[in-house]
C-alpha positions as CSV (number, residue, x, y, z in Angstrom):
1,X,-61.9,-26.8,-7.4
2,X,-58.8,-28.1,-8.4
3,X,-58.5,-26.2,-11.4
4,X,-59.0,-23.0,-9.5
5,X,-56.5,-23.8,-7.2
6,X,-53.8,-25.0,-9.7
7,X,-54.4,-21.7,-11.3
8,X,-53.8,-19.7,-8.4
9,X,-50.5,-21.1,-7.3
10,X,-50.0,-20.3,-11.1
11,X,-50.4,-16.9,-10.5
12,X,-48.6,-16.9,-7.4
13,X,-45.6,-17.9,-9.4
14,X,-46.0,-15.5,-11.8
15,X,-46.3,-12.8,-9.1
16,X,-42.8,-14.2,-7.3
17,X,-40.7,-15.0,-10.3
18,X,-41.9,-12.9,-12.6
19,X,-43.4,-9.7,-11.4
20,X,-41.0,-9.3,-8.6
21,X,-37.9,-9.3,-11.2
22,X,-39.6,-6.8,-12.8
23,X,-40.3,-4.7,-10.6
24,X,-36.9,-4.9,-8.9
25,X,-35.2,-4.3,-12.6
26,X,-37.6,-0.9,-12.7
27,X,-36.3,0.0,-9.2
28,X,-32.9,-0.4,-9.6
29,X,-32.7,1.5,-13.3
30,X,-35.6,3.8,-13.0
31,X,-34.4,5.7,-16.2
32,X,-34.9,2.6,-18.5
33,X,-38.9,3.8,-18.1
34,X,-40.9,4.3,-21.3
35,X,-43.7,7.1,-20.8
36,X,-47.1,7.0,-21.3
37,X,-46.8,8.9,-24.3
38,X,-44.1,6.9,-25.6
39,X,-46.0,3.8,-25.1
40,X,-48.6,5.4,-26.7
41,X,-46.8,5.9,-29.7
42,X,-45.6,2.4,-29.7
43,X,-48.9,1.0,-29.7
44,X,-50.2,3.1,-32.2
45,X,-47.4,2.0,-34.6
46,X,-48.0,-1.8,-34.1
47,X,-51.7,-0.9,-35.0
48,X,-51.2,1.4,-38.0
49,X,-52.0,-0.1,-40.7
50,X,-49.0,-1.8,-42.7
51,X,-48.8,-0.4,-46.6
């Protein structure tokens, strides 16, 4: 039970600090967004196969 719980207030963290500042950074530059198909593309290019 403890275990749980220390991981929840983990996550609760997360969520404050980290999420939040994230989300706020989005709000207040919403041009700095990468699309879906840019994202795509990224991914695909970190999985392509290195020659």
């Amino acid at each position: 039970m403890r275990n749980t719980r220390k991981f929840s207030q983990a996550v609760e963290t997360w969520l404050r600090e980290d999420v939040a500042a994230a989300y706020d950074a989005l709000i207040d530059s919403p041009h700095d967004l990468a699309t879906a198909d840019e994202v795509r593309a990224i991914l695909a290019a970190k999985r392509a196969p290195r020659g």
